[in-house]
C-alpha positions as CSV (number, residue, x, y, z in Angstrom):
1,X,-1.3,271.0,183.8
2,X,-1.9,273.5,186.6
3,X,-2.8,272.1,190.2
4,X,-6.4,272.1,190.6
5,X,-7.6,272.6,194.1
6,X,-11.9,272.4,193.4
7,X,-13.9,270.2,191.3
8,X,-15.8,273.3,190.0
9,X,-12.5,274.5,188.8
10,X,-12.1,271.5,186.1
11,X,-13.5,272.4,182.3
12,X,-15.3,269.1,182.1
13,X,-17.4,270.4,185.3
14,X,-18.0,273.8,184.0
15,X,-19.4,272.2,180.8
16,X,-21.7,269.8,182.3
17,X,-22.9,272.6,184.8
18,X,-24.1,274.5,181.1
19,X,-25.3,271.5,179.5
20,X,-27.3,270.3,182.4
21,X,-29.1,274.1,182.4
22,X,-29.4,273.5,178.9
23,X,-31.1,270.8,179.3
24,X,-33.3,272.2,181.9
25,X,-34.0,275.0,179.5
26,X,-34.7,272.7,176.7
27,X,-36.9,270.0,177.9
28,X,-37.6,270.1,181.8
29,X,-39.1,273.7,181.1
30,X,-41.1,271.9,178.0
31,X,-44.5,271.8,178.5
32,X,-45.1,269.4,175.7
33,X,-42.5,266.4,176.9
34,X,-43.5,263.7,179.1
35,X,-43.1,264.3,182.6
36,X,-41.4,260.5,182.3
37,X,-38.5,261.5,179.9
38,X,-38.2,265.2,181.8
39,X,-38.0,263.2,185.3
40,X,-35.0,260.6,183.5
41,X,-33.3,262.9,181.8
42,X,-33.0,265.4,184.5
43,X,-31.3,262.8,186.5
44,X,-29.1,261.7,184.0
45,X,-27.9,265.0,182.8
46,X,-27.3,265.8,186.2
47,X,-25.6,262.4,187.0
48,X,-22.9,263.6,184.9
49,X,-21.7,266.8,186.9
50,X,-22.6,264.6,190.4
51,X,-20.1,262.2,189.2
52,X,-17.3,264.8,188.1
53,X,-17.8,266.3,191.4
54,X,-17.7,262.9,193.8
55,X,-15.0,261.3,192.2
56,X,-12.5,264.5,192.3
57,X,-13.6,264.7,196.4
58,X,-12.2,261.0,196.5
59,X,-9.0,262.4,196.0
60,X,-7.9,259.4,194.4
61,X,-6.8,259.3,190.9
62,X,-8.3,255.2,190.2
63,X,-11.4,256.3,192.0
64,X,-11.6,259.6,190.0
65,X,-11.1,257.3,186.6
66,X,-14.3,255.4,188.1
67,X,-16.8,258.0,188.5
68,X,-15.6,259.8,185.3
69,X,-16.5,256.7,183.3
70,X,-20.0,256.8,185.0
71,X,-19.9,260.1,183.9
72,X,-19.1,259.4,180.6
73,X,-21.8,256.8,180.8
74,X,-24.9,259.3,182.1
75,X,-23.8,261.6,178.8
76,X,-24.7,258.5,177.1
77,X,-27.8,258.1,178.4
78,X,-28.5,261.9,178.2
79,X,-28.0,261.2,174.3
80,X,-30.5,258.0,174.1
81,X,-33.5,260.5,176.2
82,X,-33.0,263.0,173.6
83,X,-33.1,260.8,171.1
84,X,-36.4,259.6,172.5
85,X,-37.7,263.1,173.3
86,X,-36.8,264.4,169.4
87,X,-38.3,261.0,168.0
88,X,-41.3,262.0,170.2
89,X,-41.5,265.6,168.8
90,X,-41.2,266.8,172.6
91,X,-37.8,268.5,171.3
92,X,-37.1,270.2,167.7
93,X,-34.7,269.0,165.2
94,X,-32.5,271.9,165.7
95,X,-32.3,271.3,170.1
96,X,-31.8,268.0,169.1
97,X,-29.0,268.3,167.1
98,X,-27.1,270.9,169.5
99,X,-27.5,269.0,172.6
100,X,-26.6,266.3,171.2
101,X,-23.4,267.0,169.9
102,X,-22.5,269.2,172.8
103,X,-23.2,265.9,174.8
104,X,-20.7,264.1,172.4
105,X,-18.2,266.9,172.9
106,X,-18.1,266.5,176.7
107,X,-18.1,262.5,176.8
108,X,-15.0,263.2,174.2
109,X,-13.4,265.7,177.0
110,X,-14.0,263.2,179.7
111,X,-12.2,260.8,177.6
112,X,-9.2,263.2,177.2
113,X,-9.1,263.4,181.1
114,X,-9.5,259.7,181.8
115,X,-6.6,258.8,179.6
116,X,-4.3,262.1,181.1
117,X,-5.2,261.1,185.0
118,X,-3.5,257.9,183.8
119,X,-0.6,259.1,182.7
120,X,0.6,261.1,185.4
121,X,2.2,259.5,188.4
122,X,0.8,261.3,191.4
123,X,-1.8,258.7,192.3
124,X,-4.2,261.9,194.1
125,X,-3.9,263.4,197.7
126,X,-5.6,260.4,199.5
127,X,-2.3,258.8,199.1
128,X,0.3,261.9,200.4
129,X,2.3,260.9,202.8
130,X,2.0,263.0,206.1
């Protein structure tokens, strides 16, 4: 795998940066969905980019591992709002559904990334030797 040098070089980034617009498109932009769900979900969908972004500035590979999995948690909770918001009919079966799995797709790429960062030996720059 190729150095990268900037968190908003990494795929799993570049993904949540869509999904999060998505979901601004989607639902913030809704006038029909609860200013409650809008409010939760916007911080949740953009909890997952935050985290992909803070923990590659730690420069540490164990604390990177740390805020991916809180990552991979706000994608969770991304999927339990839309859930409400469909069940609500603030969303339509066919947003639903997309989001939905697209927020699956990326928990499953963070996943991928978690268990690679393991594998490799260089433990991030934090820990370079001068």
């Amino acid at each position: 795998m190729a150095t990268i040098n900037n968190f908003e070089d990494l795929d799993i980034w570049k993904k949540s940066r869509e999904l999060c617009q998505k979901i601004f498109i989607s639902v913030i932009q809704n006038s029909n969905c609860s200013q409650n769900i809008k409010n939760q979900i916007d911080r949740s969908s953009a909890s997952v980019m935050d985290n992909i972004a803070e923990g590659f500035e730690r420069e540490g590979n164990k604390e990177f591992i740390n805020f991916l999995s809180m990552s991979k948690g706000s994608c969770g909770e991304v999927r339990s709002q839309l859930i409400r918001a469909f069940d609500r009919s603030f969303i339509n079966e066919n947003e639903f559904n997309d989001l939905k799995k697209d927020y699956t797709d990326l928990s499953k790429m963070i996943s991928g990334f978690m268990k690679y960062l393991k594998t490799i030996e260089h433990n991030g720059n934090k820990f370079n030797r001068l």
